[in-house]
Jmol script that loads the backbone (N, CA, C; Angstrom):
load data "model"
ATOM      1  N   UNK A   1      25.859 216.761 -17.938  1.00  0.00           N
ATOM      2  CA  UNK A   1      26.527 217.876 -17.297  1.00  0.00           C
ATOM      3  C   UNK A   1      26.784 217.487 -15.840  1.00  0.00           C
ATOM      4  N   UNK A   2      27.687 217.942 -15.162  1.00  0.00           N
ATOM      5  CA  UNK A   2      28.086 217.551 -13.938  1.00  0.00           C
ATOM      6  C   UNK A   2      28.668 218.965 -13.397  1.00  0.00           C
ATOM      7  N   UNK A   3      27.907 218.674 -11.504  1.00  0.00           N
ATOM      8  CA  UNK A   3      28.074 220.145 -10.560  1.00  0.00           C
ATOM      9  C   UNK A   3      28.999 219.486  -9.878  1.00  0.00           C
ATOM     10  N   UNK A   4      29.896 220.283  -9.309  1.00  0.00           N
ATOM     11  CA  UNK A   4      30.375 220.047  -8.082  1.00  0.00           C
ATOM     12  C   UNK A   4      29.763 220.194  -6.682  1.00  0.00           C
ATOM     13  N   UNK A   5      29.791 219.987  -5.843  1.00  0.00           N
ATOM     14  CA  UNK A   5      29.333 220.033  -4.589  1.00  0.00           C
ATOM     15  C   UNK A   5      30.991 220.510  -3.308  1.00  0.00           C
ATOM     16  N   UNK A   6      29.997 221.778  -3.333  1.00  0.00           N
ATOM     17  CA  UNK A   6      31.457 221.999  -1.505  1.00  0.00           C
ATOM     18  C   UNK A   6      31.610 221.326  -0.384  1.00  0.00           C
ATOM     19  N   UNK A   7      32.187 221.589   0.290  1.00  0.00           N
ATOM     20  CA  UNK A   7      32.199 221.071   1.459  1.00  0.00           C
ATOM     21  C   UNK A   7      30.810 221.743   2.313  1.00  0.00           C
ATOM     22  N   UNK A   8      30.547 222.988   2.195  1.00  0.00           N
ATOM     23  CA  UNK A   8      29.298 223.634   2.339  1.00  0.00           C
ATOM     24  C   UNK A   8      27.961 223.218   1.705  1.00  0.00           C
ATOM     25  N   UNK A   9      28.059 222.182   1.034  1.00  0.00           N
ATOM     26  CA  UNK A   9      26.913 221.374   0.327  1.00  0.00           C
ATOM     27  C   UNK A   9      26.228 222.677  -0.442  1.00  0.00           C
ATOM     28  N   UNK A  10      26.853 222.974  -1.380  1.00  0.00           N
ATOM     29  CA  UNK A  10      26.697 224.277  -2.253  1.00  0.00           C
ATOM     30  C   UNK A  10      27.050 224.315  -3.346  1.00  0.00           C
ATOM     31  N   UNK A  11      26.019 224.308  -4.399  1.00  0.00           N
ATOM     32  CA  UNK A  11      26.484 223.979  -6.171  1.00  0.00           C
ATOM     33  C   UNK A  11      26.428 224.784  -6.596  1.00  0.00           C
ATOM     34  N   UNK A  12      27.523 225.213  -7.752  1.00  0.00           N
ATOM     35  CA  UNK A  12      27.412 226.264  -8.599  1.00  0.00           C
ATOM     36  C   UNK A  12      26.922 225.914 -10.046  1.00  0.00           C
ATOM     37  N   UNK A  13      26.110 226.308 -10.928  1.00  0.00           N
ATOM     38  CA  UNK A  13      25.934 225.997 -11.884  1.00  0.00           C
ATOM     39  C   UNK A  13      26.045 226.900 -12.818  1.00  0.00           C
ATOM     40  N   UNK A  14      26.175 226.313 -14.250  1.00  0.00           N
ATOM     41  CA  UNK A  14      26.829 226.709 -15.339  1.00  0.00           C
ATOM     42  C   UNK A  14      25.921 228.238 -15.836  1.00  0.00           C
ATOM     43  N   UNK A  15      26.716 228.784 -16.563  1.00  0.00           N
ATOM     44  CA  UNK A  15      25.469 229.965 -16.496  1.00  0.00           C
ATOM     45  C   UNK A  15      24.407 229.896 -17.706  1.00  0.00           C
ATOM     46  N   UNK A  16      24.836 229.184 -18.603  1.00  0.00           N
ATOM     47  CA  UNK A  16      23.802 228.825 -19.278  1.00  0.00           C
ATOM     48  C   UNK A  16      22.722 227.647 -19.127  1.00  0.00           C
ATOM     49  N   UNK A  17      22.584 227.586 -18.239  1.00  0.00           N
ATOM     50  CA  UNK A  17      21.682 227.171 -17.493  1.00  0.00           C
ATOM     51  C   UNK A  17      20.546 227.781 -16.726  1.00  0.00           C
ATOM     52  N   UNK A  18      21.185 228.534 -15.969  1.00  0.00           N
ATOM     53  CA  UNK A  18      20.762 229.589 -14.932  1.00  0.00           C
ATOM     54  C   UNK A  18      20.211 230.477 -15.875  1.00  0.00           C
ATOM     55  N   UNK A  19      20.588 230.677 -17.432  1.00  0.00           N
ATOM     56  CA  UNK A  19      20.224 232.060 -18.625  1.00  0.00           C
ATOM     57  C   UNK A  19      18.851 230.508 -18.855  1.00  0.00           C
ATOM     58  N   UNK A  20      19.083 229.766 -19.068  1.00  0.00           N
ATOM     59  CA  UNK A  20      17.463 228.550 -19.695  1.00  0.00           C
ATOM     60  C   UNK A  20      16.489 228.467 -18.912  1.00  0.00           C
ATOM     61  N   UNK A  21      17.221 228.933 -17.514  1.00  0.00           N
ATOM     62  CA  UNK A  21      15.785 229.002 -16.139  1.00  0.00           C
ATOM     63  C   UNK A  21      15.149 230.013 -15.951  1.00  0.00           C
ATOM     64  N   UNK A  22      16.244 231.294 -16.722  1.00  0.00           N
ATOM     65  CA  UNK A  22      15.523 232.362 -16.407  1.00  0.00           C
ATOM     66  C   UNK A  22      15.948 233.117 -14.780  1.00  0.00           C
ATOM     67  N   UNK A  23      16.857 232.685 -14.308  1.00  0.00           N
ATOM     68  CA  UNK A  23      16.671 233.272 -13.193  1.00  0.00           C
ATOM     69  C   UNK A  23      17.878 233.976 -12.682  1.00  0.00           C
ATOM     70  N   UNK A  24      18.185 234.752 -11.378  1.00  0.00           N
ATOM     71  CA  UNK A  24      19.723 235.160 -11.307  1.00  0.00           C
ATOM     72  C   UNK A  24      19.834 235.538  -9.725  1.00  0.00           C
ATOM     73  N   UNK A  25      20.652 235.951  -9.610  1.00  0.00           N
ATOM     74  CA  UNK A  25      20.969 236.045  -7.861  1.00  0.00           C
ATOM     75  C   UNK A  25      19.720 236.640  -7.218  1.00  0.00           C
ATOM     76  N   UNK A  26      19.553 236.173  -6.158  1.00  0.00           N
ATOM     77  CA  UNK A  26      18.518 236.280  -5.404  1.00  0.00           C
ATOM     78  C   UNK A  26      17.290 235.353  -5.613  1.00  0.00           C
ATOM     79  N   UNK A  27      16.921 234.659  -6.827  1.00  0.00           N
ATOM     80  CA  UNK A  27      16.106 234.114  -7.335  1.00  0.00           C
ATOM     81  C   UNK A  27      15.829 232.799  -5.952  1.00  0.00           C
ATOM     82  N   UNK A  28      15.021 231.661  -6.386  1.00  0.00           N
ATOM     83  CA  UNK A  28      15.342 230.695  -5.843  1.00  0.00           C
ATOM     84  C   UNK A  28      14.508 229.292  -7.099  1.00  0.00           C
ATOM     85  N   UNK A  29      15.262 228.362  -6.467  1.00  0.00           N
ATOM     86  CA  UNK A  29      15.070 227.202  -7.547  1.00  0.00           C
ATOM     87  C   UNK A  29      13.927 226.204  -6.376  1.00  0.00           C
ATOM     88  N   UNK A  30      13.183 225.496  -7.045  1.00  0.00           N
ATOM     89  CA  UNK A  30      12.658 224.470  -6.553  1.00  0.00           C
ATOM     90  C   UNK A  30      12.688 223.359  -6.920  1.00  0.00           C
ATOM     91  N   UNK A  31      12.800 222.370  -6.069  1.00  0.00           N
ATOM     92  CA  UNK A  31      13.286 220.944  -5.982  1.00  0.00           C
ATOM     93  C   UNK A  31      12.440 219.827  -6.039  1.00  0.00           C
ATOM     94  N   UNK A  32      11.441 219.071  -7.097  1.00  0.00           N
ATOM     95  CA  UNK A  32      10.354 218.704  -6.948  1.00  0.00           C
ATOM     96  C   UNK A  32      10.767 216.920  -7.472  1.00  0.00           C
ATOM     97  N   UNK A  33      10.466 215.918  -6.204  1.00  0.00           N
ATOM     98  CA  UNK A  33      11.229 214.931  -6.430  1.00  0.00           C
ATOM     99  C   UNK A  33      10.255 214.075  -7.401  1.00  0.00           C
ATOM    100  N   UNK A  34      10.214 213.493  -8.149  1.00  0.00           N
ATOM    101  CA  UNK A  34       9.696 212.294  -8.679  1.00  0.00           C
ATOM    102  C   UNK A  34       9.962 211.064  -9.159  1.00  0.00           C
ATOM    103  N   UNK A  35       9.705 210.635 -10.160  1.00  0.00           N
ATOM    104  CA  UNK A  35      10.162 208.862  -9.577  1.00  0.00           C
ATOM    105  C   UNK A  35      11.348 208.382 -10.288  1.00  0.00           C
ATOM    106  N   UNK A  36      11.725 209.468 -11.708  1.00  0.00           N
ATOM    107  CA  UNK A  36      12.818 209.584 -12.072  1.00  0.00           C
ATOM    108  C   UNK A  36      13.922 210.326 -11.730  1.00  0.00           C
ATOM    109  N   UNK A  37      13.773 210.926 -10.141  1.00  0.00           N
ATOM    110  CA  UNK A  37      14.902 211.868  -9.766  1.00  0.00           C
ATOM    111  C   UNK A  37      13.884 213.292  -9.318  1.00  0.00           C
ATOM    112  N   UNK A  38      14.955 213.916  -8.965  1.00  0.00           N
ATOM    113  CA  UNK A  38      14.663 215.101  -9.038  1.00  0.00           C
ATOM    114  C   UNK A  38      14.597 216.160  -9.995  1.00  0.00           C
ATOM    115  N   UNK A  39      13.233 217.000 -10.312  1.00  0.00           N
ATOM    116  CA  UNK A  39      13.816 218.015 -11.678  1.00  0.00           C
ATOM    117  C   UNK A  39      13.577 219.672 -10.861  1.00  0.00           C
ATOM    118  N   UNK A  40      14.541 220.221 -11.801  1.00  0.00           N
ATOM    119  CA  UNK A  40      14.588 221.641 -11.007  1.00  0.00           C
ATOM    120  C   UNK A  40      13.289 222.756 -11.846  1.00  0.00           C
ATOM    121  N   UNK A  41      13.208 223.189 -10.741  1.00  0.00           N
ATOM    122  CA  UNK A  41      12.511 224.715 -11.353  1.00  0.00           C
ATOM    123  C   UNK A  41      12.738 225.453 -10.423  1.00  0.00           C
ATOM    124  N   UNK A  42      12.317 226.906 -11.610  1.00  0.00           N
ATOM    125  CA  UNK A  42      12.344 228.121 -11.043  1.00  0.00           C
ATOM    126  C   UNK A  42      11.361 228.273 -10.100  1.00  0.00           C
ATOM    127  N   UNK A  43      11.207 229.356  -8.907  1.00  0.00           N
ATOM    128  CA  UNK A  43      10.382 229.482  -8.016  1.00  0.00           C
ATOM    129  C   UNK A  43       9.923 230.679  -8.049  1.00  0.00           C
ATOM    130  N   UNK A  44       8.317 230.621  -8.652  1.00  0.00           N
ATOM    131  CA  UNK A  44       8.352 231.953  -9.182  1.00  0.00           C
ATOM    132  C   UNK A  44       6.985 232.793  -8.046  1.00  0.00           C
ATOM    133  N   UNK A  45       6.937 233.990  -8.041  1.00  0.00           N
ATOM    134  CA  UNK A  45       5.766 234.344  -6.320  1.00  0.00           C
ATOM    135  C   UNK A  45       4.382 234.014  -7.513  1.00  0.00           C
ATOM    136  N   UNK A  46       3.166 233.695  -6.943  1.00  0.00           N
ATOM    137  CA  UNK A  46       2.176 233.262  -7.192  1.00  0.00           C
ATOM    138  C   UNK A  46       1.749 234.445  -7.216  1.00  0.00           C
ATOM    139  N   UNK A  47       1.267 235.345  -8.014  1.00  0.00           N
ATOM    140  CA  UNK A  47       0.952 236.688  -8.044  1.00  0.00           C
ATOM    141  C   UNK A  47      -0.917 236.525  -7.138  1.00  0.00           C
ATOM    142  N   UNK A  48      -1.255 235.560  -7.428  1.00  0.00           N
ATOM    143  CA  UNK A  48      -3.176 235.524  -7.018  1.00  0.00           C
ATOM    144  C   UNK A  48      -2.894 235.336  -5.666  1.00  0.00           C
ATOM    145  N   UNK A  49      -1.719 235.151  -4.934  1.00  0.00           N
ATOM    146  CA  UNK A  49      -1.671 235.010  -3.509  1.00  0.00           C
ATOM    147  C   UNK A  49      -1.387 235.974  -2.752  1.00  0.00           C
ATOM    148  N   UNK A  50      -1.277 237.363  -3.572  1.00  0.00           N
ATOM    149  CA  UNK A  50      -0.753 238.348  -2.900  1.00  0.00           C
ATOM    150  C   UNK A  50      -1.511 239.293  -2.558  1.00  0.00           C
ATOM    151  N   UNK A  51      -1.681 239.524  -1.437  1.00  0.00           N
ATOM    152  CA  UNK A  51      -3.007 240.804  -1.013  1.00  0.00           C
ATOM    153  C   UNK A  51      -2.973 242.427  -2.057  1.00  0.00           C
ATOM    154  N   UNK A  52      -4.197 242.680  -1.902  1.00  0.00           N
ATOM    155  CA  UNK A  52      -4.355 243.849  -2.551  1.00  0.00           C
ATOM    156  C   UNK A  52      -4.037 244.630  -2.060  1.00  0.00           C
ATOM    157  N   UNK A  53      -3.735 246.662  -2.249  1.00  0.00           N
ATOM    158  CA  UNK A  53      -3.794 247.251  -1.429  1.00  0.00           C
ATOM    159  C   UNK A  53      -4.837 248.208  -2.180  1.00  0.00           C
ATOM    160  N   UNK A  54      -5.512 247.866  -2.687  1.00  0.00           N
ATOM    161  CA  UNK A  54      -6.893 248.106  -3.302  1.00  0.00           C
ATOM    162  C   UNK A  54      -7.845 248.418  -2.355  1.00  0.00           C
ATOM    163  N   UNK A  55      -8.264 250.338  -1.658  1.00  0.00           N
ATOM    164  CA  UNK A  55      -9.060 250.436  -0.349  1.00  0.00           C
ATOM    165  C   UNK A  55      -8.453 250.110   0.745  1.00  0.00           C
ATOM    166  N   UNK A  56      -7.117 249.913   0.378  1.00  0.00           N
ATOM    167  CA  UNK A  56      -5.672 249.843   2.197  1.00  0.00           C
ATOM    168  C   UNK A  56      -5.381 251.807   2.171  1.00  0.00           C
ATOM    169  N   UNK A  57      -5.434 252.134   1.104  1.00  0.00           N
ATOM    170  CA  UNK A  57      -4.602 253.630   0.915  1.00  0.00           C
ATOM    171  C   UNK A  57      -6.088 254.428   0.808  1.00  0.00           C
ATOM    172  N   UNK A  58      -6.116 255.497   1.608  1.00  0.00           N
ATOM    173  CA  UNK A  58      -6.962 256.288   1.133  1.00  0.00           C
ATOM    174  C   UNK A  58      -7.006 257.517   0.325  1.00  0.00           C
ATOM    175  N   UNK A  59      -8.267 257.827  -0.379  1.00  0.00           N
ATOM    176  CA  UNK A  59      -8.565 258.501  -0.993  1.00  0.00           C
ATOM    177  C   UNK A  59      -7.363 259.899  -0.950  1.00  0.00           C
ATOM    178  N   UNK A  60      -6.931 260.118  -2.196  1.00  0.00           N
ATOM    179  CA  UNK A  60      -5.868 261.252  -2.229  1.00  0.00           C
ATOM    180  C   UNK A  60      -4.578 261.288  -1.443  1.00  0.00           C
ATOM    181  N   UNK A  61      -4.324 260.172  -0.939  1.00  0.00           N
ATOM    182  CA  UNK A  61      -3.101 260.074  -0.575  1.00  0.00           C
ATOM    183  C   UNK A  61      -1.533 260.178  -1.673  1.00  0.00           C
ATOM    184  N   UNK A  62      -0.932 261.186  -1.012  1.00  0.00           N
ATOM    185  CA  UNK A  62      -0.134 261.066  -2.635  1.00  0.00           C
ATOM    186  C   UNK A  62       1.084 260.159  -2.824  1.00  0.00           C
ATOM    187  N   UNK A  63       1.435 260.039  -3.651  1.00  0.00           N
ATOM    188  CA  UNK A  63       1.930 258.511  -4.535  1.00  0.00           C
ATOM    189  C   UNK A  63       3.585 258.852  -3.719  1.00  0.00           C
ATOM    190  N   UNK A  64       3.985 257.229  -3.586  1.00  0.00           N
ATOM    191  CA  UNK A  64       4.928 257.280  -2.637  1.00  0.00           C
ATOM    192  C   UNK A  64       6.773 257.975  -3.412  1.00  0.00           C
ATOM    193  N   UNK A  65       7.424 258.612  -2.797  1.00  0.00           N
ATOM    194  CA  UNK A  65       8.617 259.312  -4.000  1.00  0.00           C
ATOM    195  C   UNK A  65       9.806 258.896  -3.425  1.00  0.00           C
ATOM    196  N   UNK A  66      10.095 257.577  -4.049  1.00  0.00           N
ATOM    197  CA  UNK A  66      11.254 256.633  -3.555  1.00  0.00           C
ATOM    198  C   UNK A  66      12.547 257.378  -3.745  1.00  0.00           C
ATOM    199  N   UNK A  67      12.915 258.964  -4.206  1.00  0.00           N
ATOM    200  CA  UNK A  67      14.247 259.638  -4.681  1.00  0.00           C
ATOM    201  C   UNK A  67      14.217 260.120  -3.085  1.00  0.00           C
ATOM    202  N   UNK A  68      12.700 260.582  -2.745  1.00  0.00           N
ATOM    203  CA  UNK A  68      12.827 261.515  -1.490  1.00  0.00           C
ATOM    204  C   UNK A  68      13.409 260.719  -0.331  1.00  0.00           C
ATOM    205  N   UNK A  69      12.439 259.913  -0.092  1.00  0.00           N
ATOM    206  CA  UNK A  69      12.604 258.901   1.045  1.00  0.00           C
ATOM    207  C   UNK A  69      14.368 258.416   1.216  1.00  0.00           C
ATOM    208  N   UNK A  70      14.944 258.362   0.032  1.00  0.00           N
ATOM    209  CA  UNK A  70      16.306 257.863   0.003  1.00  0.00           C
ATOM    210  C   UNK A  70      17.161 259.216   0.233  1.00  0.00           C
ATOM    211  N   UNK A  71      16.632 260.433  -0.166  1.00  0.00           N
ATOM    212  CA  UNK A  71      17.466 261.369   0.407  1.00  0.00           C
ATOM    213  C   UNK A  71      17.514 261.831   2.298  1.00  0.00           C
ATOM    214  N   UNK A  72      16.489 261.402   2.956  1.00  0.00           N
ATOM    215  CA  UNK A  72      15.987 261.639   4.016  1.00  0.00           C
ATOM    216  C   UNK A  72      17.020 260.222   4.708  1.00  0.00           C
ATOM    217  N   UNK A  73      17.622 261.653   6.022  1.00  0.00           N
ATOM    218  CA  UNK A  73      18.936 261.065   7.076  1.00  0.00           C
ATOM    219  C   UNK A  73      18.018 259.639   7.518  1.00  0.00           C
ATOM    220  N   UNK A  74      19.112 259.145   7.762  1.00  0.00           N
ATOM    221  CA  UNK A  74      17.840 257.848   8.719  1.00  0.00           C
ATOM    222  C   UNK A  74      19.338 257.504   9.465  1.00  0.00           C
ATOM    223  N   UNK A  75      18.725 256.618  10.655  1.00  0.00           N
ATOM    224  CA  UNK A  75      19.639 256.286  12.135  1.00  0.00           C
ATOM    225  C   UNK A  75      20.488 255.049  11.754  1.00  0.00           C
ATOM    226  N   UNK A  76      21.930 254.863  11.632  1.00  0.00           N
ATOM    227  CA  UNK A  76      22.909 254.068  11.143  1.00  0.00           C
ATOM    228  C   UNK A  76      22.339 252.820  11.499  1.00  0.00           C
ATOM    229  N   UNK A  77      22.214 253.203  13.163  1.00  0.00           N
ATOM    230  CA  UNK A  77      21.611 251.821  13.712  1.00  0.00           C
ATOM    231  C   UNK A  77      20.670 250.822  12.827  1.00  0.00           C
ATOM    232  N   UNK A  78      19.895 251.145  12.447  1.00  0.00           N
ATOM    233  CA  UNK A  78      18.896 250.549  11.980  1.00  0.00           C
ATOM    234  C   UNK A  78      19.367 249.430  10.792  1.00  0.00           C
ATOM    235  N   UNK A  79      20.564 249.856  10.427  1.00  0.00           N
ATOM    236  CA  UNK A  79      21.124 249.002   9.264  1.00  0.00           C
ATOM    237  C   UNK A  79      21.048 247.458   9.637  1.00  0.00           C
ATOM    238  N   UNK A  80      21.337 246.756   8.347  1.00  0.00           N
ATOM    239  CA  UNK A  80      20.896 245.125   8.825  1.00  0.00           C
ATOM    240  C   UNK A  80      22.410 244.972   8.721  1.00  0.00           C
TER     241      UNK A  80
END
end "model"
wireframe off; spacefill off
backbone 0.3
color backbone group
């Protein structure tokens, strides 16, 4: 199989490929060189590396209501 490369040094690949990796926009691939080349993988978050919030929240705090928060005005500015 063969990618093209841009002038932006930017490959697009086939989508059945991208459907065999499992992965899709936003994702990211990793690049792990060895002695036959490079082979790709998916880059997936290490779930045991991620802090708890297990005793961060206290007792009876009530559960967060992502419909509300999105109805509530917020300052244009702030946009990215």
């Amino acid at each position: 199989m063969i990618v093209k490369i841009t002038s932006k040094r930017q490959v697009t690949f086939p989508a059945r490929v991208l459907d065999a990796l499992g992965v899709g926009p936003g994702d990211r691939l990793e690049l792990d060189e060895g002695p036959d080349g490079f082979i790709l993988r998916p880059k997936r978050v290490d779930l045991s590396r991620l802090g708890t919030l297990k005793g961060k929240i206290p007792p009876g705090h009530p559960p967060f209501d992502l419909a509300a928060f999105r109805d509530e005005p917020h300052d244009p500015a702030l946009r990215d």
